[in-house]
N, C-alpha and C positions, 0 to 999 in steps of 0.2 A: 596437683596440690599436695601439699603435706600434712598429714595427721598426727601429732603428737599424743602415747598413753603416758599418764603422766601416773605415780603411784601412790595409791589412796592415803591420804593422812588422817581420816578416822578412826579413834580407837579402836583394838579390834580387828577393825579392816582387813581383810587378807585375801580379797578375792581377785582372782586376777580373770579379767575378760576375755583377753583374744590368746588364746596360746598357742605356739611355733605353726604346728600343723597343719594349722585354721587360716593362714592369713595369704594362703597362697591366691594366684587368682586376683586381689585385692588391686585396680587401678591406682587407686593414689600413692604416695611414697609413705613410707611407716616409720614412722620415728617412735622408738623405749625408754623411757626412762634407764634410768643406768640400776639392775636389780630389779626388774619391773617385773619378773615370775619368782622371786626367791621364796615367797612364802611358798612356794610350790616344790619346790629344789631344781628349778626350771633356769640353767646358765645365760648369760646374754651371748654367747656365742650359737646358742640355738634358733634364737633371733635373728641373728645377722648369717645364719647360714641359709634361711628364708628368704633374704633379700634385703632384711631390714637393719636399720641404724642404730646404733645407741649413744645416747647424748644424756648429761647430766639434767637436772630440772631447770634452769635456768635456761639452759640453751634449747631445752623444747619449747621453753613459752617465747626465746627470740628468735625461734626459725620457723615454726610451725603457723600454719595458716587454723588450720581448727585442733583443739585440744579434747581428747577424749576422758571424762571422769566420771567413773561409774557414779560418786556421789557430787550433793552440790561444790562448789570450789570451797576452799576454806581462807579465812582471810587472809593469813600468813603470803598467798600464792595473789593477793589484789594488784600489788609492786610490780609483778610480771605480768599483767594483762598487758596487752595492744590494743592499738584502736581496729575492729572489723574484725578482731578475732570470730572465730567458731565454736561453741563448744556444745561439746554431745557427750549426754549420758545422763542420767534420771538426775536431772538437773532443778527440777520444782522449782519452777519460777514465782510460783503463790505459794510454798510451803515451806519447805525446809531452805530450799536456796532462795529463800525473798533478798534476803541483805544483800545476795551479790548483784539480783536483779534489781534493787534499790537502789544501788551503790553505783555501778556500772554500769550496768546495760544500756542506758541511754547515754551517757557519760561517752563510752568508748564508740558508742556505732555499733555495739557486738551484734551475733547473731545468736540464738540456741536454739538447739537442738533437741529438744524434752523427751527422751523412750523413757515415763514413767510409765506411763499405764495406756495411750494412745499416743503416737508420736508427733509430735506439733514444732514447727518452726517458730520462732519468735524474732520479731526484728524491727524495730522502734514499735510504730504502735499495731503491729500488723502481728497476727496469732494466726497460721496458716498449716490445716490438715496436712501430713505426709502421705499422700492415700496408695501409696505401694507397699509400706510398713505396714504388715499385718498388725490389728489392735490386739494386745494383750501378750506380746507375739514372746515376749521372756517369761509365761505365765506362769512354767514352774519354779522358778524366782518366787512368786507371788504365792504361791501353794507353802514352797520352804518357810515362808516369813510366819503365816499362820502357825506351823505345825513347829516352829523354832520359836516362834514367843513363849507358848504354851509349858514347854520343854524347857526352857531354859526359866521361865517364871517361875514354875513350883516349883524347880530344881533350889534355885534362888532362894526358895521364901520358905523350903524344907521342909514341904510338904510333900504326900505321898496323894495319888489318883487313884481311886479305890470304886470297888462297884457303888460304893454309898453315894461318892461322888455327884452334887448335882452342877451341871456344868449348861451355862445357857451360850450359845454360839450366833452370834447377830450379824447377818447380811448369807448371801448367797455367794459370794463370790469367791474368786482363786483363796484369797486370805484367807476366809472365813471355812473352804474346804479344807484346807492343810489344819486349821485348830481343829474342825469337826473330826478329820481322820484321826488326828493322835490322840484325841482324848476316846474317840470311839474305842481302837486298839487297845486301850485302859478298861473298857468294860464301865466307862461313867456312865450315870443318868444325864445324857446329853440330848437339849432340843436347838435345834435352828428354828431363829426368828428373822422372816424374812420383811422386807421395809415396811408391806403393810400389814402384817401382825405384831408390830412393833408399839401396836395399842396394845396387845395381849401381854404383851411381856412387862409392860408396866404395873400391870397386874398383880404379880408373880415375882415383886424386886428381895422380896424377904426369904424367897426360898434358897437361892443361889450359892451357892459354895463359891463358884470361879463365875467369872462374866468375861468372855472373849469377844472383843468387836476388831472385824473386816471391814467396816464400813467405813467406804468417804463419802462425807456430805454434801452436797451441792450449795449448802445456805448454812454459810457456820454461825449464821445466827438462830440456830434452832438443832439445837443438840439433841443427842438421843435421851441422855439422860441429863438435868438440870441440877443444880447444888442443892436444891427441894427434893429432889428424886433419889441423889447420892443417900441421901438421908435414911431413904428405906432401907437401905439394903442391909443383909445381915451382919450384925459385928462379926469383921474376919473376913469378910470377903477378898476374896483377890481377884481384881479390875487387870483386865489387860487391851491394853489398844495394840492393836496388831497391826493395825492401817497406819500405825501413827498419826493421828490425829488429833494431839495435843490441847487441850483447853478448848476442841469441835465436838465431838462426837461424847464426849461426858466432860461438861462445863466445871473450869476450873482448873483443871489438871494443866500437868508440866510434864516434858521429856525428862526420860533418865537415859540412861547409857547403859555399855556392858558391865562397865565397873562399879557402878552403883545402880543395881537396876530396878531398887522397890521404893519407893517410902509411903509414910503414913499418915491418912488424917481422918481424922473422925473416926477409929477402931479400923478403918479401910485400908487397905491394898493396894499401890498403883503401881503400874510395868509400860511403861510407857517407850521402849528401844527402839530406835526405827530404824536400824540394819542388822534383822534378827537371821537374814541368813546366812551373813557373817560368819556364824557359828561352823556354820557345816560346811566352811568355804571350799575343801576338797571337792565334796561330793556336786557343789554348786559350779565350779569354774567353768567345767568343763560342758556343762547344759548354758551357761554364759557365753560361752567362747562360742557355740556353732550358732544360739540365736542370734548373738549378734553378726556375727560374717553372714551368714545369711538371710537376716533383714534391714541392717545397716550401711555395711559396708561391704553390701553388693552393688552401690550406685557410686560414680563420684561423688566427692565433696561439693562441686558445683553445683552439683544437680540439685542440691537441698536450696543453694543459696540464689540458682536462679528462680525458685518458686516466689521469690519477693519480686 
């Protein structure tokens, strides 16, 4: 079968997943977009001295059986679905990519492929474990996003991390490590609040300088903090969702982007970017590239689509 990577259209964007070196070994046929490493200064002749092909965008979505996009599709690219297309890459079919899984997905017959955070096949109304894909298995992805919110927010909002610093860090996990590491290496007054001391922290909404949440919720009708709770917090705080969790995890709230990454309400702060490791896409690619060849596309493409 054939895999098409097609190249990200989100602002920003510049990471590139499978690079030359990495794709050797690989069963299926590989089809690039045409410039599909240039944020890298990566030729398409490096590609195709691999084994692999290079096709314009359009003729990856009319030849290709599954389409690889690190992020969800965007709509521009709806025109060029297929019916029983593929597609894989942190795809969020409940989150960021709803509209295309609204849109389409039943629509076309598709399949997807979701490596956001455990890997899940989707395919009408069947949600099916990838249980060879180790869970969490691009985690230092997840580590970047925390510790590249953090760093790009105060950068942002021009402020300085200082041992005065009181910095509250919410959930345990990959996300919520990377914010804890960087602010740690600041020498802030930093505490993790883990789900169930998350009584405690509400406690404590008026002391905070900066509020960093890693967390994604299972019941987005029960946020961590409610538009009654935003309330406490200190004039000046800066809120960052690092999970991106948008109007979930602190009710009310809206995405923002690279280009516009804060705005304000109620004296408040919000950072709400949800491809914050974007930033450091050099240093990211290349911990992308071997996760993914070796827990992705170590298996055929079939192999995903005969678990339906």
């Amino acid at each position: 079968m054939k895999i098409g990577f097609i190249k990200p259209q989100s602002p920003g964007e510049k990471r590139v997943v499978l690079l030359p070196e990495d794709i050797g070994g690989v069963i299926d046929e590989l089809y690039f977009e045409k410039g599909y490493g240039s944020s890298l200064g990566i030729e398409d002749i490096e590609y195709l001295n691999r084994g692999a092909r290079i096709r314009n965008r359009k003729e990856i979505f009319a030849s290709c059986d599954g389409i690889f996009s690190l992020k969800p599709i965007e709509t521009e690219d709806y025109e060029l679905v297929r019916d029983r297309q593929v597609f894989i890459g942190g795809q969020q079919p409940q989150a960021a990519g709803k509209d295309f899984f609204d849109t389409l997905f039943l629509q076309k017959d598709l399949y997807i492929i979701d490596t956001d955070i455990k890997t899940r096949l989707y395919h009408r109304d069947k949600i099916v474990p990838v249980k060879w894909v180790q869970d969490y298995f691009s985690w230092e992805n997840s580590v970047m996003a925390g510790y590249a919110a953090i760093y790009h927010a105060t950068l942002s909002h021009g402020i300085l991390i200082t041992p005065q610093t009181r910095i509250a860090v919410l959930g345990t996990g990959n996300v919520a490590q990377g914010a804890f590491k960087f602010s740690s290496q600041l020498g802030a007054k930093v505490r993790m609040f883990y789900r169930r001391t998350l009584k405690d922290f509400k406690y404590t909404l008026g002391l905070w300088d900066i509020i960093v949440s890693g967390i994604k919720l299972d019941d987005p009708s029960q946020p961590v903090l409610s538009r009654e709770d935003q309330r406490l917090l200190k004039p000046g705080c800066l809120v960052i969702d690092a999970a991106g969790e948008a109007g979930v995890t602190f009710a009310g709230t809206h995405f923002t982007n690279l280009e516009n990454p804060i705005y304000e309400e109620d004296r408040k702060f919000y950072y709400i970017v949800t491809n914050t490791p974007a930033l450091f896409y050099r240093s990211i690619s290349e911990l992308l590239s071997q996760a993914f060849r070796l827990n992705i596309f170590d298996r055929r493409l079939q192999d995903y689509i005969n678990l339906v």
